[in-house]
N, C-alpha and C positions, 0 to 999 in steps of 0.2 A: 504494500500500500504506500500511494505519496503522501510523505509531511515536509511541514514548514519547521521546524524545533528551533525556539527562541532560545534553548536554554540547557546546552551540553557542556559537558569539562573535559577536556584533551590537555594531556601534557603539552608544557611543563606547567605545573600546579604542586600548591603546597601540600599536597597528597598525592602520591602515585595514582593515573587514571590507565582504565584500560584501551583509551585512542591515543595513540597519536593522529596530527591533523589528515595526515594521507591516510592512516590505516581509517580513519570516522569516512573521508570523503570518498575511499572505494567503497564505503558500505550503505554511502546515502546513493550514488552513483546508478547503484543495480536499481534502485526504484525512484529516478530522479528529485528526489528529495532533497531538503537542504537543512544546515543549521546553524546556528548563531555558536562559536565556541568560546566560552568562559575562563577564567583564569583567574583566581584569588590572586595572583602576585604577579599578574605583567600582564599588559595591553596585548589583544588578537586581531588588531586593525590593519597592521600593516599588509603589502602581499608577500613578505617573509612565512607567513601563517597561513597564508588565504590562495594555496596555490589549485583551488579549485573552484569552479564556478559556482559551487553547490555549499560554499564553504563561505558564512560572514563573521563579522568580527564583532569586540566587545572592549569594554574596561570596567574593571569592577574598583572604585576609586578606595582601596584598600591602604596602609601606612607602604605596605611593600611596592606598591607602584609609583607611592608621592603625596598617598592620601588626597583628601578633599581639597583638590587645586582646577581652577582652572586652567594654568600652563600644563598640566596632565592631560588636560580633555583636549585643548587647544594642538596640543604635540600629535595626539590618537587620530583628529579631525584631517590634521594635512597627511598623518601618516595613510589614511583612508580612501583619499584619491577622490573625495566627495562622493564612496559610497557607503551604502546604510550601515551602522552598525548602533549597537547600545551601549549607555552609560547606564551602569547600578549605581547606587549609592553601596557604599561599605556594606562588608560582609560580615566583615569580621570586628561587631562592634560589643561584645562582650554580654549581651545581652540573653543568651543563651545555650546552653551547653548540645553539642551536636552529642546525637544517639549513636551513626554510627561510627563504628569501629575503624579508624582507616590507617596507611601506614603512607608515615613523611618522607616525601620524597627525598628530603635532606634533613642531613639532622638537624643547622640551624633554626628549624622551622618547629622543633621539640622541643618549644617551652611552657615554662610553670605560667608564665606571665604573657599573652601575645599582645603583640601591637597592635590600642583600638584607636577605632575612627568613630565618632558619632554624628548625624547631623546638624543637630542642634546642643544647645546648653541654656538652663535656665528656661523650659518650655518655648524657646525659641529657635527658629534654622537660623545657621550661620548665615553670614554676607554670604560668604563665599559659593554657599548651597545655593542663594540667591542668584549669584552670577552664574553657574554654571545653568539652571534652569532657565535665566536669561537668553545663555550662549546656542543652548539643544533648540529651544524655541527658535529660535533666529535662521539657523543651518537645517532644521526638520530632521531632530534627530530624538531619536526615543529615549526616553530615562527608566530608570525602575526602581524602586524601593529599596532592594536589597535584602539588609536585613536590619530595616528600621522598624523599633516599637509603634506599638500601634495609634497611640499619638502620635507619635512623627510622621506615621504613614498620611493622616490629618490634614498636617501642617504643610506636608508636600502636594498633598493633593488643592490642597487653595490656592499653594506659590502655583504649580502647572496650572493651576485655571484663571489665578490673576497674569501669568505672563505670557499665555499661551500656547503651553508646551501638551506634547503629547505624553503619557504616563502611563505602566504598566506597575499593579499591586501586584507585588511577588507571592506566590504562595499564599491567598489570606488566610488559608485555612491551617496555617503551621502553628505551633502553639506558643510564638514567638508575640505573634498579635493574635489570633484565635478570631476571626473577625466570622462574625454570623453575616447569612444569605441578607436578612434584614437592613442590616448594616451597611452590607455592601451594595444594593441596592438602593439605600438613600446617597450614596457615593457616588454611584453615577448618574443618580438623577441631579446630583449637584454638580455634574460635572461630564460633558458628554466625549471630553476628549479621554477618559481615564479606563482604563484594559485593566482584564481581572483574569490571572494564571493559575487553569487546573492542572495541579503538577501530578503525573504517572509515578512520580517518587514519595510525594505527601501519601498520595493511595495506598502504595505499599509497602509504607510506614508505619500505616494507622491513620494520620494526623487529619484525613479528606478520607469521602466515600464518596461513590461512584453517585448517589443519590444526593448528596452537598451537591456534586456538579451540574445534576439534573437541574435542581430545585435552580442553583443560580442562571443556569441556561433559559429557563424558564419563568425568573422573574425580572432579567433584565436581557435576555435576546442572546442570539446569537454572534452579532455582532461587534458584542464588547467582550467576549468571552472565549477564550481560545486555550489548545490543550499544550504543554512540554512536558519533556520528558524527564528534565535535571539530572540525566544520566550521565557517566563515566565513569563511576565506582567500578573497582575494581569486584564486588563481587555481588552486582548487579548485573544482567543479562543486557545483552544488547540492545540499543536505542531502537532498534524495528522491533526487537522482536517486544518492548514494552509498549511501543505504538499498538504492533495488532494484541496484546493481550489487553489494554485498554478499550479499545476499539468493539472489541469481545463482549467486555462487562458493563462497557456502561451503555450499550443496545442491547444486551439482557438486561438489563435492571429497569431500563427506560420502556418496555415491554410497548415497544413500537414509535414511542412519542418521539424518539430521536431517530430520525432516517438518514441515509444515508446521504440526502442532499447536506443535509446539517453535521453532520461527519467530515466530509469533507470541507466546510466551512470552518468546522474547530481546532482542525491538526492541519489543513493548508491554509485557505483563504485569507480567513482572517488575521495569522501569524502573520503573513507576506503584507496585510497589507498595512499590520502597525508598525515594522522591520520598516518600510518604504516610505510611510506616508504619504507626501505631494510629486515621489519621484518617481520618476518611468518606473513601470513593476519590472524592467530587465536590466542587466547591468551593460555601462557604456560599453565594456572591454569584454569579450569574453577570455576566460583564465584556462590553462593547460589542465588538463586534469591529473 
């Protein structure tokens, strides 16, 4: 089956992953697929990384990249060649202890104490959070939560609507913010530019069910609503093969209300078209594969 996947980890990461960018992009390849590759500790923008058509980029604004800078984004943005890729907000912002088990890719990165970032201080976002939501706005480029509290998720969702940026809530359903269908649904009525991610990894977690995703698909559309995969664990199964087991379960649990028009709307369409925004849906150059 084709997907759009906003949200894969390939080496190098401060965990060993089981892609690298060629071994991810022969495996999107077979089913022209594409995906967005992450990286807690370096930018995926440049075409160092992106040597395939099927393959975009990221920066996840962590202290190992440069932390919360806009000369970090601004560096990602030329390195990019003016194509789509995402800004998260920090990942690694102390806020919550990860469940699984994973093994560091270096040792440096085995510590008692890690280096945080936060958005805000004092119930407020930094300047600097400011300028960069300013920046994404301006070039049409998507941002994402991260691994902001559920305040802060708030506070960014206003800045994107006061400056006009486009926005994707990471995960709501992680118990970092624990955000109800409710919730999240006054969210986008308050806000029409903001994307809400069913992650295939929260699912098989625990932390989301396949009927969370229903119920949100259903009470704010399909449109704002789209599925990733947050794969590259090493002792995770491959990024297709959680697409079709997703795929699987939440059309059995949906006992028909989700078709396959709308399937492919959740794991293609709609990913491609918050990745892109106002830009051509193909890219200027095509890349070697």
């Amino acid at each position: 089956m084709q997907f759009f996947d906003l949200h894969v980890h390939t080496n190098p990461d401060r965990f060993d992953r089981r892609y690298s960018q060629n071994e991810l992009a022969k495996e999107l390849i077979k089913t022209d697929s594409c995906a967005v590759i992450k990286s807690h500790i370096t930018g995926t923008t440049s075409p160092d990384f992106l040597q395939s058509k099927n393959l975009y980029g990221s920066v996840v604004l962590n202290e190992y990249v440069g932390g919360i800078s806009l000369s970090v984004v601004k560096s990602c943005y030329a390195l990019s060649q003016n194509q789509p890729f995402i800004i998260w907000f920090p990942t690694m912002t102390g806020l919550v202890r990860a469940k699984l088990k994973q093994k560091f890719s270096c040792p440096v990165f085995n510590v008692p104490n890690i280096p945080i970032n936060r958005v805000s201080t004092k119930g407020v976002l930094l300047p600097e959070v400011l300028k960069i939501i300013s920046f994404a706005a301006e070039h049409d480029i998507t941002i994402a939560t991260g691994h902001a509290s559920k305040a802060e998720c708030y506070m960014l969702v206003s800045a994107a609507k006061e400056l006009g940026c486009r926005l994707i809530v990471t995960h709501p359903f992680y118990k970092l913010t624990n955000f109800t269908v409710f919730e999240l649904a006054a969210i986008a009525d308050e806000y029409a530019n903001v994307f809400f991610e069913c992650s295939i990894l929260m699912n098989k977690m625990g932390y989301e069910s396949y009927e969370d995703d229903i119920k949100l698909i259903k009470s704010i559309g399909i449109t704002r609503v789209f599925t990733s995969s947050d794969f590259g664990q090493q002792q995770n199964e491959t990024v297709s093969e959680g697409f079709a087991e997703y795929v699987t379960g939440i059309k059995k649990v949906s006992v028909g209300t989700i078709t396959d028009d709308m399937i492919h709307d959740l794991v293609y369409s709609t990913p491609k078209t918050i990745l892109y925004g106002t830009r051509k849906k193909e890219r200027a150059k095509s890349k070697k594969h």
